[in-house]
N, C-alpha and C positions, 0 to 999 in steps of 0.2 A: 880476675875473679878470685884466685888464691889468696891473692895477697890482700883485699877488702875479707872475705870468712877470716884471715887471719890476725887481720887489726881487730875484728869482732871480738875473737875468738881469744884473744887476749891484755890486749891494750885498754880495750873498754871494759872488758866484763869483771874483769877483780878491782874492785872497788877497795879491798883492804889488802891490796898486793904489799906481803913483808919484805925487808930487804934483805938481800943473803947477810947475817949475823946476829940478825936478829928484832925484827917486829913486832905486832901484834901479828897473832894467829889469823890465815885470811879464812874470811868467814860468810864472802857473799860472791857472785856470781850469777848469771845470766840477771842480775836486779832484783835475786831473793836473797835474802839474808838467812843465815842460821841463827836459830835463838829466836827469832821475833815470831810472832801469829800467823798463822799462815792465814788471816783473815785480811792481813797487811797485803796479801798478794794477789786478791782476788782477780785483780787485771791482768795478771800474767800466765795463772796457773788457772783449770777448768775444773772447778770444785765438783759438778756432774761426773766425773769419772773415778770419783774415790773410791778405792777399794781399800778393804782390810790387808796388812801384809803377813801371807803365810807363815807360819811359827813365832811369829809377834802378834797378838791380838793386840796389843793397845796401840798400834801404829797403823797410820792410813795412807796412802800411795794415792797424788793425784797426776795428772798427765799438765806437763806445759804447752800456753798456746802456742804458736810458730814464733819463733826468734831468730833472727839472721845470724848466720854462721852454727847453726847445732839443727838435729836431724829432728832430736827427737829430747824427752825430756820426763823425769819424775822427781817429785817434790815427797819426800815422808814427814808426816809430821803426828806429833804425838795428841790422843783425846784424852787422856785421866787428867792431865792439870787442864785448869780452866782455861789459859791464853792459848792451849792447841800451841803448843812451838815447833816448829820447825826444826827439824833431829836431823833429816839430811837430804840431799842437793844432788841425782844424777843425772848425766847430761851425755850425750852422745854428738858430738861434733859431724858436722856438715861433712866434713872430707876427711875420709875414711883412708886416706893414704899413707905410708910409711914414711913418707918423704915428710908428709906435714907432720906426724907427732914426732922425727926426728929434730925438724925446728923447734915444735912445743915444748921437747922436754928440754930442750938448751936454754928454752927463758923459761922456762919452771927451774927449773937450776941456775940460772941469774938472778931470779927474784927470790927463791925460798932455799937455796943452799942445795947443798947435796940432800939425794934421800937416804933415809931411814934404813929403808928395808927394800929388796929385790924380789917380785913376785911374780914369778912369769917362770916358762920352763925353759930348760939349758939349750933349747935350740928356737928358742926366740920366735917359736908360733904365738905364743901370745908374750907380751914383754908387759912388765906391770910394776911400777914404781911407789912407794908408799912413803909418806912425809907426815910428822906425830910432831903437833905444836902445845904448849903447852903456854895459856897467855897471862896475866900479872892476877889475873879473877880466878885463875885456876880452870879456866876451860880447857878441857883436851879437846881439838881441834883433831881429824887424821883426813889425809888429802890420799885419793889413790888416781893416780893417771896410770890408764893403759892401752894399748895396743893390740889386735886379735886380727892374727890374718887368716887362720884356719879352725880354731875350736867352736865349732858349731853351739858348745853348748853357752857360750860366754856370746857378750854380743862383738860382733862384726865391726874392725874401723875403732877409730879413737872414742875411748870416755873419762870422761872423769866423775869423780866421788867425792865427793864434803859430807864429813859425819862428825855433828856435835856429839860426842860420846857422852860428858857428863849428864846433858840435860837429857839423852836418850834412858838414860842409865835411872834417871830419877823419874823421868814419865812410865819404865817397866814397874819399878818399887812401888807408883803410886796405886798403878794396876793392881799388883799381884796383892797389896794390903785392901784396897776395895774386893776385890775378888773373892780373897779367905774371909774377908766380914761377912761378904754376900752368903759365900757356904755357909757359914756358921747361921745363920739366923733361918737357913731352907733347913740346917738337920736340926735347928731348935723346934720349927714350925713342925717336921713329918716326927719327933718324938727321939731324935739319935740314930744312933745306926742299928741295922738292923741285922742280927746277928742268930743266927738257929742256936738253942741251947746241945750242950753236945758238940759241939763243930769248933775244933782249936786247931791251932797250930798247920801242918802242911793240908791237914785234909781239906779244910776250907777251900783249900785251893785246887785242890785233881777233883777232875768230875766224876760222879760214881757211875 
């Protein structure tokens, strides 16, 4: 049963698996791509459970349907550009065991090189691996695989992370300029801001 979650869980699902020296940045997984619409995915991922994601408004979080070999699954993908792209891919693996991410990260380290960065803490309750691609179009690509045996607040068992950084980066700019035009045309409608004559500098601010 292991070893079928494990042909899933790697063999099949990176569709743009790099070679260790140097690929293209992988960019797909469980059969969604990063970069494309997530209107592209409608069979996979359950558009009914979109939420907005906390401290990002212009990002939306949907859940994936069941996929063999992963537990559980979220899709984010960006609403200010029109095509809705797909910013990033997490994924929580079927087998939450030490043993299996110790296989996983030996062929993540066969196919994409040594990582990047080490993000886990010194006694290896959670262990967390970070790899930064950067591909010939200029997409930064960042992969995080990790491992959590006891940090309650992180999730439980193996995940991993696909985050198109550029186009995340260009769907927040699209926001925050829709956003600040939005203000401006509500303080042109109510007359500007509204300020008590007399009232400068700290006093505005402590209440009397």
């Amino acid at each position: 049963m292991r070893a079928t979650l494990f042909a899933v869980g790697c063999a099949v699902i990176f569709m743009n698996a790099a070679v260790a020296g140097g690929a293209e940045a992988p960019r797909t997984v469980a059969g969604i791509t990063l970069g494309q619409s997530i209107r592209d995915f409608a069979d996979i991922v359950i558009m009914e459970t979109a939420l907005p994601v906390r401290y990002a408004e212009n990002l939306y979080e949907v859940e994936i349907r069941p996929i063999e070999g992963f537990k559980a699954g979220l899709v984010g993908y960006g609403t200010c550009q029109k095509d809705r792209p797909v910013v990033r891919i997490k994924l929580k693996y079927a087998d939450g065991s030490r043993a299996f991410f110790d296989e996983l990260i030996g062929r993540f380290k066969k196919a994409f090189g040594e990582p990047d960065e080490y993000r886990g803490d010194p006694f290896q309750n959670v262990i967390g691996w970070k790899w930064s691609f950067t591909d010939k179009a200029s997409n930064r690509v960042s992969m995080f695989l990790q491992h959590n045996a006891l940090d309650e607040d992180e999730k439980i068992g193996n995940a991993l992370k696909l985050t198109l950084l550029n186009v995340l980066e260009e769907d927040e700019r699209c926001y925050q300029k829709e956003a600040t035009a939005q203000e401006e045309k509500l303080r042109r409608r109510r007359g500007g801001l509204a300020l008590k004559p007399g009232v400068s500098g700290w006093d505005r601010y402590l209440p009397k």
